[in-house]
N, C-alpha and C positions, 0 to 999 in steps of 0.2 A: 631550804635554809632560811632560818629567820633574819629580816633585814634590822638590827638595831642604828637609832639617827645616835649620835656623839655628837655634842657641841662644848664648843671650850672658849671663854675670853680672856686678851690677850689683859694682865693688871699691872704687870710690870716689863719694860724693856730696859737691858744695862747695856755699858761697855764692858769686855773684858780684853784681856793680853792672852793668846796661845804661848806660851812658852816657849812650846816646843820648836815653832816657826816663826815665834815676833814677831805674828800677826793679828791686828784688832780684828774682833767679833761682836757678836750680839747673846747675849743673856735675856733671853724671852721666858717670861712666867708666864704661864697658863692656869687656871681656872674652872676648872668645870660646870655646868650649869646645864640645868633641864628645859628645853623648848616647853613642853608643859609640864605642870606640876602636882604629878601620880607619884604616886609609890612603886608602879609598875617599871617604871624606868631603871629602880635602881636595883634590876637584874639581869641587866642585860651586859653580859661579856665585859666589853670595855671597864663598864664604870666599877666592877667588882675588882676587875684586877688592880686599877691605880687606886683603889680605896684600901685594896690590903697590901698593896706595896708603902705607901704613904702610913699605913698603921704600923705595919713592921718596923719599919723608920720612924715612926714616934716612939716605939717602944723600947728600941736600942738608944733613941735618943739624940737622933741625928737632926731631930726639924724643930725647928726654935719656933715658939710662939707667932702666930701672922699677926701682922696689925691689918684691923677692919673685919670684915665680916665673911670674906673668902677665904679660901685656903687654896695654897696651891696646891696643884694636884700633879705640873706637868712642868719641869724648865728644858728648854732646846737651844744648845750652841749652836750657831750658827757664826761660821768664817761668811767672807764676801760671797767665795763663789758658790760654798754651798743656797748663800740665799738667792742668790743669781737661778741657779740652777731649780729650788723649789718654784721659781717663778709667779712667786708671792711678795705685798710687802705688808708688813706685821705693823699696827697700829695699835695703842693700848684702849683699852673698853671697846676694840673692836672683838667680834664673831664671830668664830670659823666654825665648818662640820667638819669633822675627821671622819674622812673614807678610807679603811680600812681592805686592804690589796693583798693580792699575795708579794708582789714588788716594794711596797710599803705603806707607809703613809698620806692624802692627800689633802692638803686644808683647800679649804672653799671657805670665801668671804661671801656671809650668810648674817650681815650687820644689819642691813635695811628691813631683815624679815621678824628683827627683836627690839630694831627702835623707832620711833617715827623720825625720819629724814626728810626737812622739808631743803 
């Protein structure tokens, strides 16, 4: 089985309202982006499926122009306890690798290995 790396940074964090349980949460935009910069990357599994979900949705016309030069590719609600539970805390222009499980999803803060932190 081929190992493909996924990385993603975080560009925007919101509040939102759950409705359902009138309970605040977090609106986390994600970003996609290549550790290096081939062509060969953009065939591996991951990054094809959010690319044609993201086109399907420009097409219908669901995603409204981004300001700046990313796009998003990924937004994730997150209540309290689910962020308790992922055992992460989400910073914007920070990181992560998504590890892809059969259980799910895992981010890894992978920030120090794309900027220089002194």
């Amino acid at each position: 089985m081929i190992k493909f790396d996924t990385y993603v940074v975080v560009t925007r964090i919101e509040s939102y309202l759950d409705s359902s349980r009138n309970v605040r949460g977090k609106k986390i935009e994600f970003s996609l982006i290549d550790k290096k910069v081939n062509n060969e990357s953009y065939g591996n599994p991951e990054v094809r499926i959010v690319r044609e979900m993201v086109n399907q949705l420009k097409s219908m016309g669901f995603m409204m122009p981004m300001q700046g030069a990313r796009n998003v590719k990924m937004i994730l609600y997150l209540l309290p306890e689910e962020e308790k539970a992922l055992n992460i805390v989400f910073n914007v222009n920070n990181v992560y690798k998504l590890e892809f499980t059969p259980n799910g999803i895992k981010f890894i803060d992978v920030t120090d290995q794309f900027y220089l932190v002194e």
